[in-house]
C-alpha positions as CSV (number, residue, x, y, z in Angstrom):
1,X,0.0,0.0,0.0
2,X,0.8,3.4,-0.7
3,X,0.7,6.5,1.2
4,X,2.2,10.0,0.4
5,X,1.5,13.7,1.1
6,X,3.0,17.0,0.0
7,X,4.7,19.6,2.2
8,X,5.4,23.5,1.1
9,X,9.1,23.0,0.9
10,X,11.5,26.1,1.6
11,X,14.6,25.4,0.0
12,X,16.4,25.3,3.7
13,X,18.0,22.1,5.5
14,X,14.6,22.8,7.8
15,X,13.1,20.9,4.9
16,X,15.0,17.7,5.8
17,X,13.6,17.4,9.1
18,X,9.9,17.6,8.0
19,X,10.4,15.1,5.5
20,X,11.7,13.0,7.9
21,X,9.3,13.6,10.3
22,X,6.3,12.7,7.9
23,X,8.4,10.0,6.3
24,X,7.2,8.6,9.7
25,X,4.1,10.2,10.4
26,X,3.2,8.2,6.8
27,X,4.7,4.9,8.0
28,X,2.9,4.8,11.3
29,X,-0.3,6.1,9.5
30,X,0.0,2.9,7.4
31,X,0.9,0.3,9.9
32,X,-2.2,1.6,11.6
33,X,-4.3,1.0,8.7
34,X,-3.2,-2.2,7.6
35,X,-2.0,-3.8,10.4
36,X,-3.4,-2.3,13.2
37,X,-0.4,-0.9,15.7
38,X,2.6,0.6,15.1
39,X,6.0,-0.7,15.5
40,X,9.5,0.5,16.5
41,X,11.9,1.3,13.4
42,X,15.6,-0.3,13.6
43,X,18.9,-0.7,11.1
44,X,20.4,-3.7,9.7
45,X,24.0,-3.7,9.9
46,X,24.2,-2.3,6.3
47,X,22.0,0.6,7.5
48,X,18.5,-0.5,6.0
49,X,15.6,0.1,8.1
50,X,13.2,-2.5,9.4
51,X,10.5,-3.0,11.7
52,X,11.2,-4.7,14.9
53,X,9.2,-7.6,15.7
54,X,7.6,-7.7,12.4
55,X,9.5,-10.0,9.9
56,X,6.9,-10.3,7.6
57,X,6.2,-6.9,6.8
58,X,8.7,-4.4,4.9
59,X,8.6,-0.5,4.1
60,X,10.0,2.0,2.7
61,X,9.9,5.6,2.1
62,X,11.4,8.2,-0.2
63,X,11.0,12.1,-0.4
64,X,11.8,14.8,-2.7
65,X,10.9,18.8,-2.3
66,X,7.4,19.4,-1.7
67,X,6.7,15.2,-1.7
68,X,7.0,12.3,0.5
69,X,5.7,8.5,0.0
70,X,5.7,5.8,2.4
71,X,5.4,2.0,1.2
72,X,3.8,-0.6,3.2
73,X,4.1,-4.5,2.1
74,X,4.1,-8.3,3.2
75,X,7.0,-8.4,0.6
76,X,10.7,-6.6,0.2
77,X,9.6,-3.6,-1.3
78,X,11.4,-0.3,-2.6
79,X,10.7,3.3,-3.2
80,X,11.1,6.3,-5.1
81,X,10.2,9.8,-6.0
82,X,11.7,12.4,-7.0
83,X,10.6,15.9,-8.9
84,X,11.4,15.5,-12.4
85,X,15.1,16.3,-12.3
86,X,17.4,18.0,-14.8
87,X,19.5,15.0,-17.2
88,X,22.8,15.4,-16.5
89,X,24.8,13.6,-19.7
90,X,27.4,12.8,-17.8
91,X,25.5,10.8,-14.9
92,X,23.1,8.9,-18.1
93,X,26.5,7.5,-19.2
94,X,27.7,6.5,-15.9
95,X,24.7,4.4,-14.8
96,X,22.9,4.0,-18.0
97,X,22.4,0.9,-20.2
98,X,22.7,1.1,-24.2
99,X,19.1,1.0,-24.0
100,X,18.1,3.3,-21.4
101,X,20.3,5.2,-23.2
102,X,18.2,5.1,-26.3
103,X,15.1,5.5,-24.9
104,X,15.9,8.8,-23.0
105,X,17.7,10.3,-25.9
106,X,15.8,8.7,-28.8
107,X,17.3,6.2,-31.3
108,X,18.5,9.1,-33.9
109,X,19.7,11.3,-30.9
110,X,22.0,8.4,-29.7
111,X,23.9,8.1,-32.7
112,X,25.3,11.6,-32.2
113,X,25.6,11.3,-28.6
114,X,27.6,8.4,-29.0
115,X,30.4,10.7,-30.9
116,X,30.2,13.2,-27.9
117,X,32.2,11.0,-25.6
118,X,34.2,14.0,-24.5
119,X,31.6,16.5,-25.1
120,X,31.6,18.9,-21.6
121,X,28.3,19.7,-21.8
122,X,26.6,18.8,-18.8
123,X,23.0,19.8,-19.6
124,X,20.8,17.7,-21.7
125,X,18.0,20.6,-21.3
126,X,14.8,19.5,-22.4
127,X,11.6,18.2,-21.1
128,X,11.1,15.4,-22.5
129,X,14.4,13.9,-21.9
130,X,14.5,15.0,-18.2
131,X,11.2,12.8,-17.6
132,X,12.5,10.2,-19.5
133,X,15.5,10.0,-17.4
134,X,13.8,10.6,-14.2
135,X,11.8,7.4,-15.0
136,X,14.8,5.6,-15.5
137,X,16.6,7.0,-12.2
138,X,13.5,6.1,-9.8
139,X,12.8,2.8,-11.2
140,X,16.7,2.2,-10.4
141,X,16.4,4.0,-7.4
142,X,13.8,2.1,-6.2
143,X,14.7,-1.4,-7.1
144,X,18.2,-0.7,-4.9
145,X,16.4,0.7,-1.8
146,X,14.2,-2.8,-2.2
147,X,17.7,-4.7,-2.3
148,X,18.9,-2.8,0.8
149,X,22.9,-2.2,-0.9
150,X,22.5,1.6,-1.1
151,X,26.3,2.6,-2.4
152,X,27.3,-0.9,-2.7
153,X,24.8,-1.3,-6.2
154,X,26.1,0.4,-9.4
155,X,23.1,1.3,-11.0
156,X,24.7,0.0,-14.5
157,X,24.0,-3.1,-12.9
158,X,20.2,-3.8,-14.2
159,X,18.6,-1.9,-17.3
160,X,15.0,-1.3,-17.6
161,X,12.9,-1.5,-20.8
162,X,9.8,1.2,-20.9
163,X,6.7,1.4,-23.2
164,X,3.4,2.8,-23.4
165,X,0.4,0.6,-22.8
166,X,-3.1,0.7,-23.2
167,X,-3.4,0.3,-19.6
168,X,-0.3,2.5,-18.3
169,X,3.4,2.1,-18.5
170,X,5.2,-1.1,-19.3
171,X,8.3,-2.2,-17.6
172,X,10.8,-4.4,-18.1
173,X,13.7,-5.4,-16.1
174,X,17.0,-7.3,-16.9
175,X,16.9,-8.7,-13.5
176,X,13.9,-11.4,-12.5
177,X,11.8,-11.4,-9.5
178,X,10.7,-8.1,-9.0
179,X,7.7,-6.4,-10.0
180,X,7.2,-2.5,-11.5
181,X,4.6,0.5,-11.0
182,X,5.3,3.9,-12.4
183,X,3.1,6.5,-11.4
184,X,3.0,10.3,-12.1
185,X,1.6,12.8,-9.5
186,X,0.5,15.9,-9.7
187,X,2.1,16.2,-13.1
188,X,5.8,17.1,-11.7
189,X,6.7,13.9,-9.3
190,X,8.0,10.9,-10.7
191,X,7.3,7.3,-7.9
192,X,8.7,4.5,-9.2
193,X,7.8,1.3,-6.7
194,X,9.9,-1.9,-6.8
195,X,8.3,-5.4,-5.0
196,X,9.4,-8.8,-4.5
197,X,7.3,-11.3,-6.5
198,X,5.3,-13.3,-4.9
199,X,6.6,-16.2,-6.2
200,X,10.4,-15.2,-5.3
201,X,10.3,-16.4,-2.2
C-alpha cells in the first residue's frame, strides 16, 4: 500500500527534518491501517531500516521537495520519488544501459551522442528527456532501496525496458523477481515502486 502527502518545501536544510518527520508520520499512519499498531523502526548492519518484531512486513519511504511516500508490504519492497530532475549527460553515461540510453535520448539522438564521448556539456536541457531520465533514475532508485545495498549497487547493474500501454506504463527489467509500478503525480513527481514477486520467495 501506498501513502504520500505534499509539504510546502523552503529550500532550507529545515526541509530535511519535515520530511523525515512525515516519512514517519506516513509509515505509522500505514501500519495503523493495515495492520493495526505501530512498530519500532531499527537498522540492519548495512543501514537499512526494518521493523522490529515484524519480519513479515517491509517498508520504505522516499522524499523529494514538496513530496513524501511511504510504502507498506508483506513483501521486500522499494521506493522512489523524486521531482522530475534536470538529465545530467554525464550521470546517463555513468549508470545507464545502451538501451536506457536510447530510450531517453531517442534512437536518432543516440547516434550523435555516442560521438560526444568528450563532449563537456553537462545539460541535456529538455523536457522530455529529463522525464525520461527521471523514470529511468526512480525505477533504479527504487529497485536498490528494495535490495537494501544503497552505495554498494552500481546502478549500470540492471537496465529497464519502458513502453506505453493501453493500460499504463510497461516495464521491463534485466533482472527477474521483482515487479514495477510507475506512477506520475500531480504532473511534476516521478514514484517509481519496486516489489518482490510473490513467487520469489
Amino acid at each position: 500500500m501506498l501513502y504520500f502527502m505534499e509539504y510546502e518545501p523552503t529550500g532550507k536544510m529545515e526541509d530535511r527534518k519535515t520530511e523525515h518527520m512525515l516519512g514517519r508520520k506516513l509509515l505509522a499512519y500505514g501500519l495503523k491501517e493495515e495492520y493495526g499498531e505501530d512498530y519500532k523502526v531499527e537498522k540492519t548492519e548495512g543501514g537499512k531500516p526494518y521493523l522490529l518484531g515484524a519480519s513479515d512486513i517491509y517498508f520504505n519511504i522516499s522524499h523529494t521537495k514538496g513530496m513524501v511516500v511511504c510504502a507498506v508490504s508483506e513483501r521486500e519492497i522499494g521506493v522512489d520519488v523524486e521531482y522530475v530532475r534536470e538529465a545530467k549527460e554525464s550521470l546517463i553515461r555513468r549508470i545507464c544501459s545502451k538501451e536506457e540510453k536510447e530510450y531517453i535520448w531517442g534512437k536518432e539522438d543516440m547516434l550523435k551522442k555516442v560521438e560526444l564521448e568528450k563532449d563537456e556539456t553537462e545539460n541535456v536541457g529538455l523536457n522530455d528527456i529529463d522525464l525520461r531520465f527521471t523514470r529511468i533514475w526512480t525505477l533504479k532508485e527504487s529497485y536498490v532501496k528494495a535490495i537494501g545495498k544503497g552505495l554498494a549497487f552500481s546502478m549500470k547493474e540492471i537496465s529497464f525496458s519502458l513502453k506505453e500501454g493501453e493500460k499504463g506504463m510497461i516495464i521491463g527489467s534485466s533482472i527477474e523477481g521483482w515487479k514495477y509500478h510507475q506512477f506520475m503525480l500531480r504532473g511534476k513527481y516521478v514514484l517509481s515502486v519496486c516489489e518482490e514477486n510473490e513467487w520469489k520467495k
